[in-house]
C-alpha positions in Angstrom: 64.0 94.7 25.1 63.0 93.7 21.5 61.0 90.3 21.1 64.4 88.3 20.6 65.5 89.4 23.6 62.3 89.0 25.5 62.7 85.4 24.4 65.7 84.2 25.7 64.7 86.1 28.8 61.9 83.6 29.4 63.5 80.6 28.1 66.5 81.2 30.7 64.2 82.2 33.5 62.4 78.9 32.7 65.2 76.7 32.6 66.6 77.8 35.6 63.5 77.8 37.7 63.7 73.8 36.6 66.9 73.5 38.0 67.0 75.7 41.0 70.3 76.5 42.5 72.2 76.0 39.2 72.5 78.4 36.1 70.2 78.2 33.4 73.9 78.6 30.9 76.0 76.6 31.3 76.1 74.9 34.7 78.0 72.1 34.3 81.2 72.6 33.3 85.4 72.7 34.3 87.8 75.6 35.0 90.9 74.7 33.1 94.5 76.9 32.6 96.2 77.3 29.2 98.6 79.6 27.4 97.6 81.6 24.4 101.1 82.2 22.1 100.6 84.9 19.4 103.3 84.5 16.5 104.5 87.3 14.3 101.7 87.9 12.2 102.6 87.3 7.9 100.3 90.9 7.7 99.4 93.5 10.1 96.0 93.0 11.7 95.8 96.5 13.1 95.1 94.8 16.8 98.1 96.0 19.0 98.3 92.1 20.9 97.7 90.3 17.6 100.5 92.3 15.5 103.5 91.5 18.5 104.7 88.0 19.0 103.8 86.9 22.4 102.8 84.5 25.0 99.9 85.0 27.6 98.6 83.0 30.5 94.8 82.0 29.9 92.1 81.0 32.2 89.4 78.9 30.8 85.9 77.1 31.5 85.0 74.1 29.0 80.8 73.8 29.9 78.2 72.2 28.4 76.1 74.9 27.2 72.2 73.6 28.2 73.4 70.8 31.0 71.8 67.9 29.0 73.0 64.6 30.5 75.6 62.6 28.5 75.6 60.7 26.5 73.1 63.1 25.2 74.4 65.5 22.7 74.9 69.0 23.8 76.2 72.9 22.9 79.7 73.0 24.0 81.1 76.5 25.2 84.6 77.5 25.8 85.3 80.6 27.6 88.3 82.0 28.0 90.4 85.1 29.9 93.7 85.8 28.3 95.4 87.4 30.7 97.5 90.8 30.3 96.5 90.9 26.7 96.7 94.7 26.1 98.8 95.1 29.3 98.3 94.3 33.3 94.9 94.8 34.0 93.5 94.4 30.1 92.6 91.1 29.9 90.8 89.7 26.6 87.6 87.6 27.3 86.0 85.1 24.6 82.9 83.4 25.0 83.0 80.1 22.0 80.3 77.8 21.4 80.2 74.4 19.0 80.0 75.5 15.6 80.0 74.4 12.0 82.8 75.9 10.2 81.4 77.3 6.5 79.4 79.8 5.7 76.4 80.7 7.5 76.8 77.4 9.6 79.4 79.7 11.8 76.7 81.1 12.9 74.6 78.7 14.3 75.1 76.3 17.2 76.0 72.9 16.8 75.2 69.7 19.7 78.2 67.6 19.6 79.1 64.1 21.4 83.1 64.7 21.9 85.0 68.2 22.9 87.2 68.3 19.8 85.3 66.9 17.1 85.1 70.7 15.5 85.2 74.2 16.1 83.9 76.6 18.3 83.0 80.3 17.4 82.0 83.7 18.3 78.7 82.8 16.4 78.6 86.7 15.8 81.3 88.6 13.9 83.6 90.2 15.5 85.2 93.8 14.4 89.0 93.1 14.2 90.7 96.0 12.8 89.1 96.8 9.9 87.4 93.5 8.9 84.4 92.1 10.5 84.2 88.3 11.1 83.7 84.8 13.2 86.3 84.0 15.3 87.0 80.0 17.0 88.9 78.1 17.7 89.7 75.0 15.9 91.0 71.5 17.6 94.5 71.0 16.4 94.6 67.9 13.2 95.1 64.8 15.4 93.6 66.0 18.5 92.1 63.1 20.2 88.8 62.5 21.1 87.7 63.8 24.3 83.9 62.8 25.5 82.0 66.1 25.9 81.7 65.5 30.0 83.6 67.9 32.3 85.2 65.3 34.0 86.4 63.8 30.5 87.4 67.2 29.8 89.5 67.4 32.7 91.2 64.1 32.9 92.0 64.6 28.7 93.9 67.8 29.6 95.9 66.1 32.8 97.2 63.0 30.7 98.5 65.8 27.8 97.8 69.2 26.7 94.8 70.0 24.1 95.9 72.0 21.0 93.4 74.7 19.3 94.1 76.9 16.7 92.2 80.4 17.2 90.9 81.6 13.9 89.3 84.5 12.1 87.3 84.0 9.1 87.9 86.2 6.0 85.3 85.5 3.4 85.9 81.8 2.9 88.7 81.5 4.2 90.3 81.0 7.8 93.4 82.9 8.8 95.3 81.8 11.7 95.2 84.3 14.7 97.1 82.4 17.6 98.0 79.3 19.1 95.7 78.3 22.4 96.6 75.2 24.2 94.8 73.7 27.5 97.3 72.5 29.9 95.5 71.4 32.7 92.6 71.3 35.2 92.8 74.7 37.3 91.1 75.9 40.7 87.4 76.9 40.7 87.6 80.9 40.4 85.8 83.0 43.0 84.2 85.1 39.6 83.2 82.5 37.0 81.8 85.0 34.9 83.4 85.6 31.5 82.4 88.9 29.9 83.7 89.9 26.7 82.3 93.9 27.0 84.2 94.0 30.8 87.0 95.3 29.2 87.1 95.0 25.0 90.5 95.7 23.3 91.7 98.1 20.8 90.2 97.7 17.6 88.8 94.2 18.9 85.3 94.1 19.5 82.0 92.0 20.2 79.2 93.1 18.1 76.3 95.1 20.7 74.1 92.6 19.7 75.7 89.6 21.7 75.2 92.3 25.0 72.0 93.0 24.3 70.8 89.2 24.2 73.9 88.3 27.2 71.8 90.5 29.5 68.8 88.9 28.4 69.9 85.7 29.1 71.8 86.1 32.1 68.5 88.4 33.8 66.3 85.8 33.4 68.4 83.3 34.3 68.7 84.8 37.3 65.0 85.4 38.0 64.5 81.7 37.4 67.0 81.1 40.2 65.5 83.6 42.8 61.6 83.0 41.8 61.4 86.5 41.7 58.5 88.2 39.7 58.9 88.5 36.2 58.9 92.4 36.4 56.6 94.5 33.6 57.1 97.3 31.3 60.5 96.7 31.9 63.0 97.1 29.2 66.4 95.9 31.0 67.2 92.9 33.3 68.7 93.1 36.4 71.1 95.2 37.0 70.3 98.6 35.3 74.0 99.4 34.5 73.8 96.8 31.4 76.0 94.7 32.5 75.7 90.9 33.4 76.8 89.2 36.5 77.6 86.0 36.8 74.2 83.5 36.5 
């Protein structure tokens, strides 16, 4: 575990020893069901589900990424499971956060007041094909605004669907990907976890360093949440295999 890693390790476990039963990512948030429709694409991407038109059911979670109370500007995430992607079974999983949309700003977080007042990206590039770059997903031009609370969230979606157009950035440009929209609340699944290395596509990958600082996080968030010891010499979180469960 490098010192960045060690880092968000103790900031989660901290966090969540504050709030006890609840996550130290995310904890407040809504489970919501959408359908991702892929068109024919203008140019090949080299990504089998992204070069065939097609239509997929999604589940989501909009959250607010730290749990600050409203009104109180906050991270946003969006998480979603496109089901089926690459076939029964091969399901893609993002993981977006609030983002600005130039240059390095795609990068870095961004606390917002409303759930469609911008985009929200990968952060990290992503390898699609042969390019590397951000992806997000972009509130559709005349989107209306929807106060970043869950409930708002959910009641936005009920009264009409939300529009997004997902996005991958080439140089300084964005190229539309695929068209997501959020049709309504949905049931509470049994796994909550979203995991983007569970199953990664063909030719459509996280970059290893999002897994690296995933497990970090989600480790010590889970720590905080048992007051377990904070183990030494240890170079891997909970759960030896590398993988995250759900905080």
């Amino acid at each position: 575990m490098d010192r960045l890693d060690a880092l968000v390790h103790r900031l989660a476990r901290t966090v969540a020893r504050r709030r006890g039963s609840r996550p130290a990512l995310h904890p407040r948030g809504v489970a919501l069901t959408g359908r991702l429709t892929v068109p024919d694409p203008p140019r090949p991407w080299g990504v089998p589900w992204l070069d065939r038109a097609g239509s997929y059911r999604v589940t989501a979670r909009w959250s607010r990424a730290a749990g600050l109370p409203p009104p109180m500007p906050d991270g946003l995430g969006l998480a979603l499971r496109v089901e089926d992607a690459e076939g029964p079974g091969r399901p893609l999983e993002l993981l977006l956060t609030t983002s600005g949309r130039r240059g390095p700003a795609r990068h870095v977080p961004v606390p917002r007041l409303s759930a469609t007042a911008g985009p929200y990206s990968t952060l990290l590039s992503y390898a699609v094909g042969d390019r590397h770059g951000v992806v997000a997903a972009f509130p559709a031009p005349g989107s209306p605004g929807v106060p970043a609370r869950p409930a708002a969230v959910a009641e936005a979606v009920a009264d009409r669907p939300l529009h997004f157009v997902l996005g991958f950035a080439v140089g300084r440009r964005w190229q539309p990907m695929a068209l997501l929209t959020l049709l309504g609340a949905g049931p509470a699944a049994k796994d909550e976890s979203f995991d983007p290395y569970r199953a990664p596509l063909t030719r459509f990958r996280p970059p290893e360093r999002l897994r690296a600082l995933r497990i970090a996080a989600y480790a010590g968030s889970r720590e905080g949440r048992s007051g377990a010891p904070v183990p030494r010499n240890r170079h891997r979180g909970p759960g030896d295999d590398g993988r995250p469960t759900a905080p």
